[in-house]
Structures are given as C-alpha cells and as structure tokens.
PLY file of the C-alpha trace (Angstrom):
ply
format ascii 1.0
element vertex 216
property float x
property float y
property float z
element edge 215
property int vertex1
property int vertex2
end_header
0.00 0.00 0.00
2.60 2.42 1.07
4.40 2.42 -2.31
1.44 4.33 -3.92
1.92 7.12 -1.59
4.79 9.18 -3.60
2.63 9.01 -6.75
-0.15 10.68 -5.01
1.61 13.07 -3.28
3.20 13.84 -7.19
-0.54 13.92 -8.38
-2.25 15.75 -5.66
-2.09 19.04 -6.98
-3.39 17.89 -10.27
-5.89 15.32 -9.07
-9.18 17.46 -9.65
-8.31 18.02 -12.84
-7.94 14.65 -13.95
-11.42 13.70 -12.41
-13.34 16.33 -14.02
-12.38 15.25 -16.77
-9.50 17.86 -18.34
-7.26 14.41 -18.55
-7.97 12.58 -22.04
-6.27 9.52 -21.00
-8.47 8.99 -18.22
-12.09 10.12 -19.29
-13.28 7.15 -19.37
-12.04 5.72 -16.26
-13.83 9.18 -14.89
-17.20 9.26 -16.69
-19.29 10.51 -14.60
-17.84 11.36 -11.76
-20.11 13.82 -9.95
-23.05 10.80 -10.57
-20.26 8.04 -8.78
-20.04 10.44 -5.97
-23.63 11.05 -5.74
-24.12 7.08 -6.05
-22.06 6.25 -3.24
-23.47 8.64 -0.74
-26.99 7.94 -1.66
-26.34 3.93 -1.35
-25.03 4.08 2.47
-27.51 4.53 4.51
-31.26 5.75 4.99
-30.72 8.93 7.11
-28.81 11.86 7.30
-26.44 12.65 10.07
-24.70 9.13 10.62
-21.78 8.35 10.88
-19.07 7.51 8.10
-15.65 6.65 7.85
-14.21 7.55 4.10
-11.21 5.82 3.62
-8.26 7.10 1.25
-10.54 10.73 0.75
-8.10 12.16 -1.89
-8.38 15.83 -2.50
-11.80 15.27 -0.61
-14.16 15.41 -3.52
-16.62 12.32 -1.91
-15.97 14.04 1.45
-17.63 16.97 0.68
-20.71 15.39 -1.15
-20.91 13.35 2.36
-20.76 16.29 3.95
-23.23 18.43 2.02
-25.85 15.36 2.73
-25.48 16.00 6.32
-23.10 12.74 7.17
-21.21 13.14 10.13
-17.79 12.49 8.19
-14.24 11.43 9.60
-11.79 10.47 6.66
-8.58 8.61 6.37
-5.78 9.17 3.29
-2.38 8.08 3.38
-0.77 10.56 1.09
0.53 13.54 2.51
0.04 16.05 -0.21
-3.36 14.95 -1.09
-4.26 15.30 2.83
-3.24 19.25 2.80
-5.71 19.61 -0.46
-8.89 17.91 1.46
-8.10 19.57 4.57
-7.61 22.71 2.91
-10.99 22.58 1.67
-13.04 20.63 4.63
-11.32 22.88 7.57
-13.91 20.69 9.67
-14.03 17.52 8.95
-11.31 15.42 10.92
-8.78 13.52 8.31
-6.05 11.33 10.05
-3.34 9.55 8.29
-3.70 5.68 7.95
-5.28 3.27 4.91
-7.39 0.46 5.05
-5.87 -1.98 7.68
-4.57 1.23 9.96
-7.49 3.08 11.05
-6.55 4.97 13.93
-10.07 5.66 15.57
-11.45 4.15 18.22
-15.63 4.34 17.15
-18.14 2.51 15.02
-19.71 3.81 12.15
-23.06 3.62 10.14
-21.22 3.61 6.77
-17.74 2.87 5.64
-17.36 4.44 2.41
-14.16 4.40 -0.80
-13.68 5.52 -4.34
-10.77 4.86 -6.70
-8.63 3.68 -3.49
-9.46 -0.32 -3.71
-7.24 -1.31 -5.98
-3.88 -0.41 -4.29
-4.21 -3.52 -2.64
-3.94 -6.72 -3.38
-6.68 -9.56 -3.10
-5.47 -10.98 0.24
-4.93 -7.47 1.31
-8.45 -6.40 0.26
-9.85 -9.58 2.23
-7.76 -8.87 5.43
-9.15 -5.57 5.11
-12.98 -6.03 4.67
-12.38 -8.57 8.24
-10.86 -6.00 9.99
-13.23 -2.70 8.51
-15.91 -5.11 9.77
-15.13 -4.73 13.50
-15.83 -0.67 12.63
-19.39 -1.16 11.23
-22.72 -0.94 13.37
-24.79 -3.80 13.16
-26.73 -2.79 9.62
-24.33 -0.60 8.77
-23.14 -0.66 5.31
-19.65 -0.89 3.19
-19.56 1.16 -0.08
-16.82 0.45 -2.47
-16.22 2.16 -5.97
-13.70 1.03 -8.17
-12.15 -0.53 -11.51
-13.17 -3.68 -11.79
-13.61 -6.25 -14.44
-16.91 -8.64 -14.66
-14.73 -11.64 -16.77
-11.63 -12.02 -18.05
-12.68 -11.60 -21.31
-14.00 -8.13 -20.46
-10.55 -7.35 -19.12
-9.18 -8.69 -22.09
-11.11 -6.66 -24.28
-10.97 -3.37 -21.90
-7.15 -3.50 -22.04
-7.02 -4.21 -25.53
-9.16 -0.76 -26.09
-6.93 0.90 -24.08
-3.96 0.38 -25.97
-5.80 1.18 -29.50
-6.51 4.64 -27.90
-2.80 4.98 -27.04
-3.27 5.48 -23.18
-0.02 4.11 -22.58
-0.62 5.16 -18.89
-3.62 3.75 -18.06
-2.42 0.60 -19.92
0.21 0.24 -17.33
-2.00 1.73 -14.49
-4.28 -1.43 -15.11
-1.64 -4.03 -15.66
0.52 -2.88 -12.83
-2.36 -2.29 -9.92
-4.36 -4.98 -8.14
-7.88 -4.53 -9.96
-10.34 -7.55 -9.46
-12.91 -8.96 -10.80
-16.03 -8.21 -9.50
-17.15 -11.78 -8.46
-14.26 -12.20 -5.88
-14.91 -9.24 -4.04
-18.68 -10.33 -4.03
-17.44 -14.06 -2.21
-14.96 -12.08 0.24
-18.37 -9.95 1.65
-20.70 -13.02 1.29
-18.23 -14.73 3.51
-18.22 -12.11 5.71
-22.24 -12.52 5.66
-23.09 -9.13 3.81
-25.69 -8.85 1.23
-24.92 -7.25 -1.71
-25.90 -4.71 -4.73
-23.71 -4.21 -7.68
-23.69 -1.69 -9.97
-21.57 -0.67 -13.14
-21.30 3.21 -13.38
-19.20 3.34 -16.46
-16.56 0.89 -18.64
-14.56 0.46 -15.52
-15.75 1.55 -12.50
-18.50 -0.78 -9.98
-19.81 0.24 -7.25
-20.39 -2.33 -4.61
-22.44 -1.53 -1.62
-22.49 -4.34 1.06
-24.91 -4.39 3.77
-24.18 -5.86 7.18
-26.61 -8.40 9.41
-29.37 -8.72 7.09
-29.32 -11.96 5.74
0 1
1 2
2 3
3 4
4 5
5 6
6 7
7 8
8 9
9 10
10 11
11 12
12 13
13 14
14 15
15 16
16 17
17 18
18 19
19 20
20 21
21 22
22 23
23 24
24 25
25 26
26 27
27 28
28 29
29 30
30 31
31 32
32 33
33 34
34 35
35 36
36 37
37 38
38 39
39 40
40 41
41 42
42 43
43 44
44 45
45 46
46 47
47 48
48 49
49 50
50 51
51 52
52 53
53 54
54 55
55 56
56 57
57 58
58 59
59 60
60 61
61 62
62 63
63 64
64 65
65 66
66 67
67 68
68 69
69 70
70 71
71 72
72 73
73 74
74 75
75 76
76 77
77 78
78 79
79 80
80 81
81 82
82 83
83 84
84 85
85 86
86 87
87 88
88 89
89 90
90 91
91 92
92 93
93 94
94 95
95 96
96 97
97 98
98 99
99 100
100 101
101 102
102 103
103 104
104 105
105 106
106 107
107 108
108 109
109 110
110 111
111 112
112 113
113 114
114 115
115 116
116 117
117 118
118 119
119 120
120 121
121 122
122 123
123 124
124 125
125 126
126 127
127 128
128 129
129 130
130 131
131 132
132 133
133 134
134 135
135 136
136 137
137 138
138 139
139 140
140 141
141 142
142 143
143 144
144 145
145 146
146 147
147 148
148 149
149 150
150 151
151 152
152 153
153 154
154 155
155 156
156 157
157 158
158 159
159 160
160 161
161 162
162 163
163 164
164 165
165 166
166 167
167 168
168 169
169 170
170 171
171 172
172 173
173 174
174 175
175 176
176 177
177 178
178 179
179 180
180 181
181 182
182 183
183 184
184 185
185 186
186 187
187 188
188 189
189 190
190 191
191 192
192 193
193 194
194 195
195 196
196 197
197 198
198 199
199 200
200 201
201 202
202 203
203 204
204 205
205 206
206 207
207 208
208 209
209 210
210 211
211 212
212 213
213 214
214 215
C-alpha cells in the first residue's frame, strides 16, 4: 500500500483536474464522476447525520458530497500532499493519516465508504481488510466500495485491448501494474463475511459495490 503514496503526493495538486475530466487519457475511467459520488453517498444509509468513515478521501471530492448530505464524516488518506488539499478545503471535517488496515479511531460507524482507493491492494490485502473494517461497522451498517473492476476475463481482455488502441499508454500500465479484481471475488470475500450485496456498473470500468451488514 505504502508504495502508492509518492505518486499521489506527485498527483495531488493535479488530481481534480484529472477527475473532471480535463485528462484525455483517463475520461473514461472518470465518466461521470459527480453521478459516482452522488451514487455512493446515496447507497449508504437511509438517514442523514450518521456516521461515516471515508477511507483514502483524496483531494476530498466524496468528502464533501458526504458532507453536504449532512453525514457526520471522519476520513482517512495516506498521502501527505493529497491530505493538505482535502483539509484545505473541509477545515472541519477530521482527516487522520492511515489506509485500510490502519485506522486509527477508536468508534463505530453507520457507513464505511471508498472511491478509486481499492485497488492499491492486493486480493489478500483487500480480504484482510474487509475482516478487519468489519469490526468498525454498526450492526446494519453498510460498506460502499467504488472502483475498476472487471466482470470476466474476457471483459478485461477486451478493456485492455481498447486501451492500448486509444494509445493510453498510462492507463495501460495503471491497469496491468495495480491490483484490480474482478467483481465476483470481491462479491465471495463480503458473502463470507455474511453481507448482502448490490452491484452496480457506473461506467466501462468503475462498480460500485455496496455491502450491507446483518441482514441476511
């Protein structure tokens, strides 16, 4: 996880941009964004003023939808750089260093939300974290993940393949060099775990998982 950090703290300042869509390369891996965002806040849980932990917040972009929906918000992000950005612009919402298997609180939470962060670990990583975020949800409280992710191998195939005929050299090696899974073994880590699930593709790469707790 840790060896991600430098990049982000290199992309920080230019992070925004590249979400809202002034980055060619990456337009598609950021069509619509704002509606993501929007997704992911409206999936967690059915009242305003709970309680959510957002883990690796960015430049804060998801914080401060949570935040304008009334969410009582505390966020996590291991890069430095993109730390000073959120904080700069959510002077009140508490964001501590740590990542998804170092969350330095002490509280439950109605939702634990993430976008675009998943994939910086790998699959044993991502199941060591969904056991231990579990021990920081309230009973029906709910996980939220958005993220690449491929439904077959033949999709990835494909999705790689139309990458490199639209000569995004550096998403190509974003996506071959990064831990993105396929969507089915994320769904068997949370049905392990007992959540019920709801799946839903935003755009050609990103899903958005959302994983409720104790109702099954």
């Amino acid at each position: 996880m840790a060896e991600f950090n430098h990049l982000f703290d290199q992309w920080a300042g230019n992070y925004d941009n590249t979400v809202y869509g002034d980055d060619n390369e990456y337009a598609e891996v950021f069509e619509g964004y704002s509606k993501i965002l929007s997704y992911v806040c409206d999936s967690i849980v059915d009242k305003s003023n709970g309680a959510i932990l957002e883990i690796g917040v960015g430049t804060g972009n998801l914080t401060k939808e949570l935040v304008d929906k009334n969410f009582n918000v505390i966020g996590i992000e291991p890069s430095k750089e993109m730390r000073k950005i959120a904080m700069s612009k959510l002077p009140r919402v508490p964001i501590f260093d740590g990542h998804f298997l170092d969350i330095p609180i002490a509280k439950s939470f109605d939702g634990i939300v993430t976008s675009y962060a998943f994939h910086h670990l790998t699959l044993q990583e991502k199941k060591e974290a969904i056991t231990y975020l579990d021990a920081f949800l309230k009973p029906a409280g709910k996980l939220v993940i958005a993220d690449t992710m491929f439904e077959s191998p033949e999709y990835k195939k494909a999705l790689h393949q139309h990458v490199k005929n639209s000569e995004a050299y550096g998403l190509l090696e974003d996506l071959r060099s990064e831990y993105y899974e396929y969507v089915d073994d994320i769904k068997k880590v949370l049905h392990d775990l007992g959540y019920s699930l709801e799946a839903k593709k935003m755009n050609k790469y990103v899903w958005i998982i959302t994983a409720s707790k104790g109702t099954i």
